[in-house]
C-alpha positions, 0 to 999 in steps of 0.5 A: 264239335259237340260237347260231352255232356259228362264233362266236368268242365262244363259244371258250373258251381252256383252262384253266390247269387244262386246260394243266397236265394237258396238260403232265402227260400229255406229260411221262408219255408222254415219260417212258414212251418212255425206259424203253421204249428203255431197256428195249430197249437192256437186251434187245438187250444179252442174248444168244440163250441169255439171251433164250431164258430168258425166252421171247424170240428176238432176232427179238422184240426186233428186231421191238420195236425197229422197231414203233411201242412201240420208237419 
């Protein structure tokens, strides 16, 4: 007999395995955008000359600010 795909039944809530990893990759993920923000706090702090020391233009860091790896 072939299942029903909209059975309910079959659905299975995830596991507290599933959750756990889930929760993981959450707190990575928010721990990666604060010292990516961190990060550009730093490099707006720099001036120009600075900047061009490391091969960066204020632009750079600007257009980092307002993309989505600013965010």
């Amino acid at each position: 007999m072939a299942s029903n795909p909209f059975d309910t039944a079959a659905v299975k809530a995830p596991s507290l395995a599933s959750l756990g990893g889930l929760v993981s990759y959450l707190m990575d993920h928010v721990q990666e955008r604060l010292e990516r923000r961190r990060q550009l706090r730093q490099l707006d702090a720099f001036d120009d000359r600075m900047l061009a020391d490391i091969g960066l233009s204020r632009c750079d860091v600007e257009s980092a600010k307002h993309s989505s790896f600013g965010r």
